[in-house]
C-alpha positions as CSV (number, residue, x, y, z in Angstrom):
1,X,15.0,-30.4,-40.4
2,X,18.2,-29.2,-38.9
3,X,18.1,-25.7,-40.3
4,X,14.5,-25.6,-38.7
5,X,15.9,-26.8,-35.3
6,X,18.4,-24.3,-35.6
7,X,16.1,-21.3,-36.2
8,X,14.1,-22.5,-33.6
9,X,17.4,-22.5,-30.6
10,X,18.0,-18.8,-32.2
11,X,14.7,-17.2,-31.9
12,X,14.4,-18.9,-28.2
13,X,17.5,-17.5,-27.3
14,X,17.5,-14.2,-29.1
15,X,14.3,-12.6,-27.4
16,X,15.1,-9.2,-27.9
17,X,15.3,-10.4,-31.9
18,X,12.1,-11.6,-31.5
19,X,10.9,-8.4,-30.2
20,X,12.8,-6.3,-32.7
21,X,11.3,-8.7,-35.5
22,X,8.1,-7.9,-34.3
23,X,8.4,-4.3,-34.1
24,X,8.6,-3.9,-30.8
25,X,11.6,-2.0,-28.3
26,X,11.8,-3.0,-25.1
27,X,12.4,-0.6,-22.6
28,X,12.6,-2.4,-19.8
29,X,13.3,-5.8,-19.1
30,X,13.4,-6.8,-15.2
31,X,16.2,-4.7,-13.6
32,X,17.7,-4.0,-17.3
33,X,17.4,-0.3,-18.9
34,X,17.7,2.9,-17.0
35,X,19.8,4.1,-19.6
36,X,16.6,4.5,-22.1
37,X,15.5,7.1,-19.7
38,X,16.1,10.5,-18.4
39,X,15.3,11.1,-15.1
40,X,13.5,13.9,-13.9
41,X,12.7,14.9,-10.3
42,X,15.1,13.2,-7.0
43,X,12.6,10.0,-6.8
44,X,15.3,7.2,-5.3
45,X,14.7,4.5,-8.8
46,X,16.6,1.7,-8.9
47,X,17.0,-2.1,-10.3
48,X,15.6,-4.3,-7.6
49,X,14.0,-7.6,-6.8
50,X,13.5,-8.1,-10.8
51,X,12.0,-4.6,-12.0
52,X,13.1,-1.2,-11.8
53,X,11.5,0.2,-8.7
54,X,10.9,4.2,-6.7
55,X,9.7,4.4,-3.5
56,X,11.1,8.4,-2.0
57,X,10.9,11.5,-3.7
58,X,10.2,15.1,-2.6
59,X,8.5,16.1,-5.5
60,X,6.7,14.2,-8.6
61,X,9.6,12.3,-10.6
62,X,9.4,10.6,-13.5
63,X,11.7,8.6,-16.2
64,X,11.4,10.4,-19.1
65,X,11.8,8.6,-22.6
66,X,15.5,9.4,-24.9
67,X,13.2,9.3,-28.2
68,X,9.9,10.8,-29.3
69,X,6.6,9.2,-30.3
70,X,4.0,9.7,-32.6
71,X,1.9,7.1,-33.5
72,X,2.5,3.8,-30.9
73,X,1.4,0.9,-28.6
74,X,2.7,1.2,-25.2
75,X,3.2,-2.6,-22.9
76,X,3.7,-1.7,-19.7
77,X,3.6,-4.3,-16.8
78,X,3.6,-2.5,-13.1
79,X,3.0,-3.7,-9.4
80,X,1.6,-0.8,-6.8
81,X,0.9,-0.4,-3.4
82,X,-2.1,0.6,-1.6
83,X,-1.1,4.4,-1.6
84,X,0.5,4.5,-5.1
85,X,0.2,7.4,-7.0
86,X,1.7,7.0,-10.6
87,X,0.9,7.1,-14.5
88,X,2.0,6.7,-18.1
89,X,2.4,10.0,-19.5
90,X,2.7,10.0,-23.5
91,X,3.6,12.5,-26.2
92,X,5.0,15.3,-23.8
93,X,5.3,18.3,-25.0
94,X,7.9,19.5,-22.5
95,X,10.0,16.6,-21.0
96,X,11.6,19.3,-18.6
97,X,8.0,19.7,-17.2
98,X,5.9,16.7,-17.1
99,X,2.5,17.1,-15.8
100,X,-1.6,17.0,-17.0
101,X,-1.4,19.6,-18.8
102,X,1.2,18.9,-21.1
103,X,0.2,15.4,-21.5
104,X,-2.1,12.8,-22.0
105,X,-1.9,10.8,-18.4
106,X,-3.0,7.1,-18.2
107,X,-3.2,6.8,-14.2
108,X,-2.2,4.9,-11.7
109,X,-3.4,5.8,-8.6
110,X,-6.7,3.7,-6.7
111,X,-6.9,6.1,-4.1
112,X,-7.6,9.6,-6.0
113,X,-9.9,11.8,-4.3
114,X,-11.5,12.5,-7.8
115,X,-12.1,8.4,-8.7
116,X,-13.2,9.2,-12.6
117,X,-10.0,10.3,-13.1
118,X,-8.3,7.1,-11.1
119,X,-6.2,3.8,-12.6
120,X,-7.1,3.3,-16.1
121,X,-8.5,6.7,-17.0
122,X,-6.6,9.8,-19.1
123,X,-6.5,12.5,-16.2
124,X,-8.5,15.6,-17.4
125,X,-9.5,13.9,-20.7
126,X,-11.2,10.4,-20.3
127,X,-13.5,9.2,-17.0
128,X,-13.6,5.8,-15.5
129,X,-16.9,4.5,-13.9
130,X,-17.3,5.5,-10.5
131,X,-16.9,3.5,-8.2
132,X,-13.8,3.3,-10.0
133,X,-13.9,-0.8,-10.8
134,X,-10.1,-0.7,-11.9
135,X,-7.7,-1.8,-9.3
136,X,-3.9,-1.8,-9.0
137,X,-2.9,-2.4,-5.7
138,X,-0.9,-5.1,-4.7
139,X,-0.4,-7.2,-7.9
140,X,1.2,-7.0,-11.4
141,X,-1.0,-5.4,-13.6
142,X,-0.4,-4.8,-17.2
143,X,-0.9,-1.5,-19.6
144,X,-1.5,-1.4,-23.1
145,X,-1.9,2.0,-24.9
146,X,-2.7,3.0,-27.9
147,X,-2.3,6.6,-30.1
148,X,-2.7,6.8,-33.5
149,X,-3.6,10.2,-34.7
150,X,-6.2,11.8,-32.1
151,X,-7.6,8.2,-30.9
152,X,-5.9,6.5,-27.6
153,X,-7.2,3.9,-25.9
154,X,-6.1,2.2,-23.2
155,X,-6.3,-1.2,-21.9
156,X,-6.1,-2.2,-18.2
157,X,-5.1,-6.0,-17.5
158,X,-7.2,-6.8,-20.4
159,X,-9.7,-4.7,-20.1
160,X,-10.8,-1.4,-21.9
161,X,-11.3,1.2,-19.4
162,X,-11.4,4.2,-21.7
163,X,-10.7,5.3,-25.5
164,X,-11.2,8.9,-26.6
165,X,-10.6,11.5,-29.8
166,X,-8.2,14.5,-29.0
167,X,-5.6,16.2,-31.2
168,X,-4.5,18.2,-28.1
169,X,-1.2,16.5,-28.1
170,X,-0.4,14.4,-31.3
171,X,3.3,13.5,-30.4
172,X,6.5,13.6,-27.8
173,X,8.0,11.1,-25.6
174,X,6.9,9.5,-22.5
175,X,7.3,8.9,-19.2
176,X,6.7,6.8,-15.7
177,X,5.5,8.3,-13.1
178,X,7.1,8.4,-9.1
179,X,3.9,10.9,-7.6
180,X,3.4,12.2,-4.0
181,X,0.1,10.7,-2.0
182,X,-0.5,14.1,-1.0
183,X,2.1,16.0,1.1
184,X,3.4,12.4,1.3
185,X,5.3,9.8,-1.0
186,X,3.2,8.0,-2.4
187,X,3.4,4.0,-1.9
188,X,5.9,2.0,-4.0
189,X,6.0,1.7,-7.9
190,X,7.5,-1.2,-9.7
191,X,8.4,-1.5,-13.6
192,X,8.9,-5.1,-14.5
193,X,8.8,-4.2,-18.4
194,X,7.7,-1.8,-21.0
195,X,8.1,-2.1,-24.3
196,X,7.3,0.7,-27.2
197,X,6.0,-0.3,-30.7
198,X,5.6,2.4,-33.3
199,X,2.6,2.0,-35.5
């Protein structure tokens, strides 16, 4: 009984055991774990208020993954304003240019002007129903994506909003997105965790 009590204080108090145990990295935890990421691009991230938050930038910016992914499950949990425009980018194939077109995007951003492509779709690869019923703004959302071979699929606060076969890009790392709302920032992004289990 002791030895059971015992295991059970350690796993409580070890979280990031747990999650190792379990196969998963986390990435980021709160305002823990800038140093997983390089950055790319002058948007103003920082540990704040319990996530890891951008708000200014001149141009698209992005935290950029240290290691490369082939096969995975992405958790990401995310707040965003009304104006946000921002993404999950996986298996880059050039992390010095991170974009649509070397990527597979899973979007953030309720206001595009093309709404198939808006939160919850794969920008140039996978539509959502328009009206776009997937909505980010102003509340913690989760993420969960999935690639295995040419399948992703991804999952919007429990929801399925798209899964699709392409073999277009089968592996890199990946990244968060700070975007512009046009020739303007775009509205505040907030990371409060993401975690990365290879499958």
């Amino acid at each position: 009984m002791k030895r059971l009590l015992v295991l059970g204080v350690v796993l409580l108090a070890g979280c990031a055991t747990v999650d190792n145990w379990m196969g998963w990295t986390t990435l980021l935890d709160g305002e823990k774990g800038l140093e997983n990421f390089n950055r790319l691009g002058d948007a103003n991230w920082r540990a704040e208020g319990g996530a890891i938050v951008a708000d200014r930038a001149k141009d698209n910016s992005y935290l950029v993954t240290k290691d490369s992914y082939k096969d995975f499950q992405i958790h990401a949990e995310f707040w965003a304003d009304t104006t946000t425009n921002s993404g999950v980018f996986i298996r880059i194939t050039n992390p010095q240019k991170v974009g649509a077109d070397s990527s597979y995007e899973v979007n953030i951003y309720d206001l595009r002007a093309g709404p198939e492509y808006g939160t919850g779709a794969i920008v140039n690869f996978a539509k959502v129903p328009v009206p776009n019923p997937y909505k980010a703004v102003g509340k913690w959302n989760t993420f969960d994506i999935t690639a295995k071979g040419s399948v992703v699929s991804v999952v919007f606060n429990g929801q399925k909003t798209v899964e699709m076969t392409d073999a277009k890009f089968l592996q890199g790392p990946f990244a968060l997105q700070f975007g512009n709302h046009g020739k303007e920032p775009g509205g505040v992004i907030k990371w409060r965790k993401v975690q990365v289990k290879a499958l």
